[in-house]
GUKOL-792406 format. One record per residue (C-alpha): residue in one letter; residue number from 1; x, z, y. Coordinates in pm, whole numbers, plus 50000, padded with zeros to 5 digits. Each point is the difference from the previous one (the first is absolute). Layout:
N
> rest; nr; east; up; north
> a; NUM; X; Z; Y .
...
***
This chain:
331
> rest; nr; east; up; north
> x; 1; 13242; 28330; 83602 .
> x; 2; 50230; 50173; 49771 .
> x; 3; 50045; 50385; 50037 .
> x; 4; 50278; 50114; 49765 .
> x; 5; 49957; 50274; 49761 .
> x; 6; 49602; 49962; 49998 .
> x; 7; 50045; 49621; 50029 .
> x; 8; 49665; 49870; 50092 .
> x; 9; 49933; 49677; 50097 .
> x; 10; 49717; 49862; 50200 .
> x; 11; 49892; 49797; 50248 .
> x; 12; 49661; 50141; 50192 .
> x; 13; 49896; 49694; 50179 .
> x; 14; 49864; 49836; 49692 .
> x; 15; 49716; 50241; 49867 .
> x; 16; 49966; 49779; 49677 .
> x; 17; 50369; 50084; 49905 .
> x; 18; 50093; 50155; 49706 .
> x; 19; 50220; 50295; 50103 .
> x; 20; 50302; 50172; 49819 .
> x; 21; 49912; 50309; 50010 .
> x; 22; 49807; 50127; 49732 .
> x; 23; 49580; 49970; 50050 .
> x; 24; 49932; 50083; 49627 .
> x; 25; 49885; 50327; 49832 .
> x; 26; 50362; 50089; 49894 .
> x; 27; 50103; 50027; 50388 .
> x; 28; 50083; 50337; 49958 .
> x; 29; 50249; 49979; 49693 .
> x; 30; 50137; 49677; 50179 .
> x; 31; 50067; 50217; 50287 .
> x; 32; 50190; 50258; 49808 .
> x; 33; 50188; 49752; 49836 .
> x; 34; 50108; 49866; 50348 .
> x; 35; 50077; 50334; 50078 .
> x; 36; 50206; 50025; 49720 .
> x; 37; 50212; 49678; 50058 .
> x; 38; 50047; 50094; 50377 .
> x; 39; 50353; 50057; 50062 .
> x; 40; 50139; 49894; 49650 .
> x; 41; 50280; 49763; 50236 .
> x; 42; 50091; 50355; 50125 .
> x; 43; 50058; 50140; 49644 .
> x; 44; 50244; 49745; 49898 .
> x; 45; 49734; 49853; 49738 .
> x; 46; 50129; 49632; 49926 .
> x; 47; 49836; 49699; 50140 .
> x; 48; 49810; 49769; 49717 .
> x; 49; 50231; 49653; 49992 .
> x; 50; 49740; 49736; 49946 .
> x; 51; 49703; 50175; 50175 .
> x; 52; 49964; 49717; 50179 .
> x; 53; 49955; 49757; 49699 .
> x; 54; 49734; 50264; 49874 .
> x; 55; 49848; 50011; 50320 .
> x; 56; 49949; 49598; 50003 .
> x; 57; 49900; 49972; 49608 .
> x; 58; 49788; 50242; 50116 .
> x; 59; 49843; 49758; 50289 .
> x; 60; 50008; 49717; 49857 .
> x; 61; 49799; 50135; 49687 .
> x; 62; 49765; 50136; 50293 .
> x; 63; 50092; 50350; 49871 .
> x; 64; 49963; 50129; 50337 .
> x; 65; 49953; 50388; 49962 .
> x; 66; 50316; 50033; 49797 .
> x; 67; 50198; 49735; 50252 .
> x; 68; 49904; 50242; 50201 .
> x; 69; 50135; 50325; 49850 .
> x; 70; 50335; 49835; 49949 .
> x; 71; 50005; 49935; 50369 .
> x; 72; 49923; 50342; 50081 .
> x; 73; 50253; 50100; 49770 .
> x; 74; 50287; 49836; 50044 .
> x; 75; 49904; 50094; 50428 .
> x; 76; 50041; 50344; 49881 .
> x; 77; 50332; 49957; 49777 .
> x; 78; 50154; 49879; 50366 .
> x; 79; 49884; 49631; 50006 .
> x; 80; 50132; 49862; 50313 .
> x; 81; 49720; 49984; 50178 .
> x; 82; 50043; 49633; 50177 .
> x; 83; 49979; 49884; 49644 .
> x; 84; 49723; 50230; 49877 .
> x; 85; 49795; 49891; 50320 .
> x; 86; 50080; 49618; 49884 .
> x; 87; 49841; 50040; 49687 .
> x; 88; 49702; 50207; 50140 .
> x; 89; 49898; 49677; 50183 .
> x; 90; 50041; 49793; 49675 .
> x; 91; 49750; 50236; 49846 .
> x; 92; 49767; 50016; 50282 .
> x; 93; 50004; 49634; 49984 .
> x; 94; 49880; 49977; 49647 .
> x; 95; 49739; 50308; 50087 .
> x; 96; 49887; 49805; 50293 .
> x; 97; 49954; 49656; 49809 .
> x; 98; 49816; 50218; 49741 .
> x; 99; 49731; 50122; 50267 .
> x; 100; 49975; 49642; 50142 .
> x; 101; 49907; 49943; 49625 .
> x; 102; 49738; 50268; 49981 .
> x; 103; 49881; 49931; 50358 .
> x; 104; 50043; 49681; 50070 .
> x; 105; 49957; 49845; 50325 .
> x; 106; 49712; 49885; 50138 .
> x; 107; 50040; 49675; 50023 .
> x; 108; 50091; 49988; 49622 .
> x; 109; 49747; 50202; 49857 .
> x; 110; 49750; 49830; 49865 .
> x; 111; 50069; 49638; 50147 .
> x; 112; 49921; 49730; 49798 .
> x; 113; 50211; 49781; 50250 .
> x; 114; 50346; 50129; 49949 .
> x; 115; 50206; 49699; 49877 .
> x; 116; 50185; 50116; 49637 .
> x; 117; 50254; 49841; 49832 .
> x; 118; 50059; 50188; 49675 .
> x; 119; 50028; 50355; 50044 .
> x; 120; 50105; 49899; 50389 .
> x; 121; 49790; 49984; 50299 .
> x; 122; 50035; 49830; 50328 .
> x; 123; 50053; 50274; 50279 .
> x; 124; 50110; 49989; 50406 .
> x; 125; 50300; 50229; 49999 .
> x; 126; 50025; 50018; 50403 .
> x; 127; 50035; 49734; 50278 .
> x; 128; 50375; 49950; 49958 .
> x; 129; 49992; 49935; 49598 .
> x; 130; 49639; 49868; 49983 .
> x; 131; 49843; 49939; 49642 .
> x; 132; 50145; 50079; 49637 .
> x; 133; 49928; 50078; 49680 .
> x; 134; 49952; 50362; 49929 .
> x; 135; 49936; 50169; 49652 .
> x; 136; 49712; 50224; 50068 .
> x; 137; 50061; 50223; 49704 .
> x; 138; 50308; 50169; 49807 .
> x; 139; 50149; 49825; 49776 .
> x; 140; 50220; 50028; 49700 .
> x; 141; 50408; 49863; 50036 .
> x; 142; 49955; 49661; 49815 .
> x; 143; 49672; 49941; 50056 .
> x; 144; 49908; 49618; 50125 .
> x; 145; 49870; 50006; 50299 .
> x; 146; 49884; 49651; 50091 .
> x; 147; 50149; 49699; 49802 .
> x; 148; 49937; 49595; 50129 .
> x; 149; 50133; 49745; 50049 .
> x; 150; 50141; 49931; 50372 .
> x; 151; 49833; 49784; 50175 .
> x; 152; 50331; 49732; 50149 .
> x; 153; 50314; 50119; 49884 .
> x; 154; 50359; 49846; 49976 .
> x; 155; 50358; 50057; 49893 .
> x; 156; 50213; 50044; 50295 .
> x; 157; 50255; 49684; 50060 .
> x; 158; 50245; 50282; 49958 .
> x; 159; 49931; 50130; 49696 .
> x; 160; 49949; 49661; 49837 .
> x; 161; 50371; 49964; 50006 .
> x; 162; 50056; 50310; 49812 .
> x; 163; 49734; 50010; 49731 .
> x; 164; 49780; 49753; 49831 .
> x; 165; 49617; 50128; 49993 .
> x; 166; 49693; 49860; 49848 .
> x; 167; 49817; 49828; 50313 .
> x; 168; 49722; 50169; 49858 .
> x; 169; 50037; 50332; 49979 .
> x; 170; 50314; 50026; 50141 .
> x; 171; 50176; 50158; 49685 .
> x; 172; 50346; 49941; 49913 .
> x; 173; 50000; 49729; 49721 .
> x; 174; 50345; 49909; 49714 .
> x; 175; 50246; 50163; 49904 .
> x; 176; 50357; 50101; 50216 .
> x; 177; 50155; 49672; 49881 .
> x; 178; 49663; 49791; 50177 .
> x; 179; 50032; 50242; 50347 .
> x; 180; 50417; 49966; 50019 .
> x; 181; 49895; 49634; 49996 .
> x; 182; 49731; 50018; 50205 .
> x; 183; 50274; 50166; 50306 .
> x; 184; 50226; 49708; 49917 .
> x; 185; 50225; 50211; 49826 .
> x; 186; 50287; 49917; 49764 .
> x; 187; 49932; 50020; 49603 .
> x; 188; 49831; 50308; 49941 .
> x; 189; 50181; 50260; 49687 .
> x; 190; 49961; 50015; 49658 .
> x; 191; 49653; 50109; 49926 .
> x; 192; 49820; 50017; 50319 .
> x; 193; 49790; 49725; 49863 .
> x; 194; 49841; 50299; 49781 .
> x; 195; 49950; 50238; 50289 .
> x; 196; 49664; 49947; 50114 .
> x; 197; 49805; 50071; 50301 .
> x; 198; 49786; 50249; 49900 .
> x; 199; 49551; 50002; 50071 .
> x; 200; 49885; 50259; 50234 .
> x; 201; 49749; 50195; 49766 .
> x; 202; 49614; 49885; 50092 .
> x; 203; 49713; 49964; 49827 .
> x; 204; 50036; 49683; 49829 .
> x; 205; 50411; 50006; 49958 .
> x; 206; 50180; 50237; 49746 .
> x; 207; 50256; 50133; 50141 .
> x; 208; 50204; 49879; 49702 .
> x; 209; 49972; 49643; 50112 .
> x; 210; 50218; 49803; 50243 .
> x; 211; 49862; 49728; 50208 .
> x; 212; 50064; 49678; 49944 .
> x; 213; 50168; 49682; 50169 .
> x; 214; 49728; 49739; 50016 .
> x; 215; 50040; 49681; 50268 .
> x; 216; 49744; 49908; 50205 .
> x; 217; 49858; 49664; 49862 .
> x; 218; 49972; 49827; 50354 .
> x; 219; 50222; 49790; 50011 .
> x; 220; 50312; 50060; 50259 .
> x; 221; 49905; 50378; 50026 .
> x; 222; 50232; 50225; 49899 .
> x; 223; 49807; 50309; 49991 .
> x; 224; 49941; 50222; 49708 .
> x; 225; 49717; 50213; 49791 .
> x; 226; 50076; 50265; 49751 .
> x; 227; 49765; 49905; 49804 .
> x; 228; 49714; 49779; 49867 .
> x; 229; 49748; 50239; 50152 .
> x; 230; 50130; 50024; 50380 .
> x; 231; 50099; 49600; 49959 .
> x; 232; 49631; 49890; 49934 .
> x; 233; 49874; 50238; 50273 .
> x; 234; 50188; 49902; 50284 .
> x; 235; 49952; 49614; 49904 .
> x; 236; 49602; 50020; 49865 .
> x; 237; 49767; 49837; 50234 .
> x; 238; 49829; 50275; 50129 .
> x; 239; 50305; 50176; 50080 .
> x; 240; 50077; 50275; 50262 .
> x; 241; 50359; 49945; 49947 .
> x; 242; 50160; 49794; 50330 .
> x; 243; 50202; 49839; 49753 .
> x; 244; 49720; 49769; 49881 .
> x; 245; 49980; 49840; 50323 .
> x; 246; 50347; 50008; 50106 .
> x; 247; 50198; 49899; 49651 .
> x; 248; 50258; 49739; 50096 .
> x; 249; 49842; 49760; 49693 .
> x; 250; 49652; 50012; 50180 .
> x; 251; 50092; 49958; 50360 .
> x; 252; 50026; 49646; 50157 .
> x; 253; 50371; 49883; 50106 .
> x; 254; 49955; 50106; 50400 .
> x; 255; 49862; 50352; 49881 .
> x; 256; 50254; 50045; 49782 .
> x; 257; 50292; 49897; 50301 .
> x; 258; 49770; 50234; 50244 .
> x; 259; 50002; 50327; 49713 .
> x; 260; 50378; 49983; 49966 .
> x; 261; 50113; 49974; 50384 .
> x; 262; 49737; 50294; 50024 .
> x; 263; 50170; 50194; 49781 .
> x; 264; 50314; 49916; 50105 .
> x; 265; 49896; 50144; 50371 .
> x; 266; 49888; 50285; 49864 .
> x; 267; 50371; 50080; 49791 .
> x; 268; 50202; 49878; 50297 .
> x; 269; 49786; 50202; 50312 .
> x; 270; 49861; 50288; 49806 .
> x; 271; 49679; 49900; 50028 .
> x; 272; 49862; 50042; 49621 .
> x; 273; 49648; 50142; 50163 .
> x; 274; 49948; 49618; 50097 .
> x; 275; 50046; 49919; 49593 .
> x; 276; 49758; 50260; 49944 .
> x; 277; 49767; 49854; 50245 .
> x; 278; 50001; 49660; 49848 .
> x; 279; 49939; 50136; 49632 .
> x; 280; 49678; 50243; 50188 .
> x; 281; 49851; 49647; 50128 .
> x; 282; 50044; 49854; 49631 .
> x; 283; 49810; 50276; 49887 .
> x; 284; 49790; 49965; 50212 .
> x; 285; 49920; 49620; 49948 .
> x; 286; 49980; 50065; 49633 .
> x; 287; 49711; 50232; 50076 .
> x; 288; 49831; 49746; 50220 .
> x; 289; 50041; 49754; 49722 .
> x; 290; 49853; 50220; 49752 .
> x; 291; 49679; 49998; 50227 .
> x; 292; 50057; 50372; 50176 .
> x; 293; 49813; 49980; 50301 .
> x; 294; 50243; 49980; 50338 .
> x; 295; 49883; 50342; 50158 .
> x; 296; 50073; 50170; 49629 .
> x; 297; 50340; 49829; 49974 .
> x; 298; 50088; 50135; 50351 .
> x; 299; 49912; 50340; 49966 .
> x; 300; 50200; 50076; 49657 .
> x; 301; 50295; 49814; 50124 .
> x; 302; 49977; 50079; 50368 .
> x; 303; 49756; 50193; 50170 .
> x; 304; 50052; 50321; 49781 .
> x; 305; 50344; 50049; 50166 .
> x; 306; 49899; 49994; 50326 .
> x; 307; 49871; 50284; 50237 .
> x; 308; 50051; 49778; 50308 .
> x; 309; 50160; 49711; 50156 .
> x; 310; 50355; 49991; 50025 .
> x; 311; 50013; 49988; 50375 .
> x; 312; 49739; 50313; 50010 .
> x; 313; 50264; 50184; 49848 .
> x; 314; 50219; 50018; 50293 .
> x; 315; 49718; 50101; 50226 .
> x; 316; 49995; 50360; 50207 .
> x; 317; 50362; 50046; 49940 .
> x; 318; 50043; 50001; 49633 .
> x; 319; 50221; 49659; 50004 .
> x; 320; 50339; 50142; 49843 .
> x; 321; 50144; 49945; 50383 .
> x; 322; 49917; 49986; 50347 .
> x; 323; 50031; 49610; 50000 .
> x; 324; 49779; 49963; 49673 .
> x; 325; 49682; 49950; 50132 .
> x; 326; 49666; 49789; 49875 .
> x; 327; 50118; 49727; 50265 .
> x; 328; 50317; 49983; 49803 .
> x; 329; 49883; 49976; 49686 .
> x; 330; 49728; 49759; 50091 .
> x; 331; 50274; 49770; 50222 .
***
């Protein structure tokens, strides 16, 4: 809670919380200084403009005793206290992730078994959300968190009218001239042939550099790469790319007739999850091919996203209506 003029904020029913109010050595000169602050709104002294953009800073550099004296004393300048209690809870947020740091739960500390990816780890949030990735420690603004490559991935049938991506990595490719053509658009203006699409800064791209328009070599594809490095990746033999099995120059005639009135269901009914699905199972055969044994294959491109059968999920009245049942599902 927030009292005004003292302004302390805690909550007692966690006994690992960090409180507000002061637990130090100083607590008596912190006490006369809230003394001295109580009732400045009723002296007329002026309200600090950007206390709140201190008071984040503050947060967000994990500052959290001196976000919390700007709380207290912009409550005690006259703060409206709605908003003052709205950015209590932000900061009792941060304190409380802090002591979930310092005191982990027990079925984090010390397991060996807790599935990490980067500085991620696999969690169950609650029954209605069920598992995601949680970052079990503060971190800076810009760190990386977790970086890979997805597992199936594609560009929407929509957006694939609007913009023309490496089938890679999914990065614009050309210049404004190549896109205006790409949309079917009439001659592009002076210059746009020199305005580039600009890299995404990474690891192995300078952010100076622009990608690249580079065909795909199979023949009757019309997909692109920005460059040499995605181009022999998503065509090399031990590929993870769905492209290498599903490039218009490797499939046979019928496949090639069955891919395109696939993807033309999947523009005209709004069904692009059913694309998705048949790039998954490409994956997925390229892994078999690669000699990945069939359980392993399953659970990285399966059984990891699922908590229970589909038809389960409707059971004891969570089915998102009274006519969504497991019998409905299942018939």
């Amino acid at each position: 809670r927030v009292i005004r003029g003292w302004a302390t904020v805690h909550r007692q029913q966690h006994p690992r919380r960090p409180r507000l109010h002061p637990s130090s050595a100083g607590d008596v000169a912190a006490d006369e200084a809230e003394r001295a602050l109580t009732g400045a709104a009723d002296l007329g002294l002026p309200q600090e403009p950007d206390w709140i953009d201190s008071f984040m800073r503050l947060v967000f550099e994990q500052d959290f005793d001196s976000a919390r004296e700007v709380l207290r004393k912009a409550i005690a300048y006259g703060v409206n206290y709605s908003l003052a209690s709205q950015y209590a809870k932000v900061l009792e947020e941060f304190l409380e992730r802090r002591a979930e740091m310092e005191h982990p739960p027990a079925e984090l500390a010390g397991s060996s078994t807790a599935r990490r990816f980067g500085a991620c780890i696999v969690r169950e949030a609650d029954d209605e959300r069920g598992r995601g990735l949680t970052v079990p420690a503060l971190a800076s603004w810009g760190d990386t968190l977790w970086r890979e490559r997805p597992l199936a991935y594609i560009q929407s049938p929509c957006s694939r009218k609007c913009v023309q991506v490496c089938v890679a990595c999914c990065r614009p490719v050309g210049s404004l001239a190549s896109q205006l053509a790409h949309m079917g658009l009439p001659a592009a203006p002076a210059g746009a042939e020199e305005l580039l699409c600009q890299a995404r800064p990474s690891d192995d791209t300078a952010p100076s550099s622009a990608p690249s328009l580079i065909p795909c070599p199979g023949e009757g594809c019309a997909e692109v790469f920005c460059g040499e490095a995605c181009r022999d990746w998503a065509l090399m033999p031990e590929a993870t790319s769905s492209h290498a099995l599903l490039c218009f120059g490797r499939l046979p005639a019928a496949s090639r007739v069955a891919l395109e009135r696939l993807e033309r269901l999947a523009e005209e009914s709004e069904t692009e999850h059913l694309l998705l699905l048949a790039h998954s199972v490409a994956v997925m055969v390229l892994a078999r091919q690669r000699g990945q044994p069939l359980e392993e294959v399953l659970q990285r491109y399966a059984g990891q996203f699922v908590s229970e059968p589909w038809d389960a999920l409707a059971a004891e009245g969570r089915g998102a209506s009274a006519e969504d049942t497991p019998e409905s599902r299942r018939g």
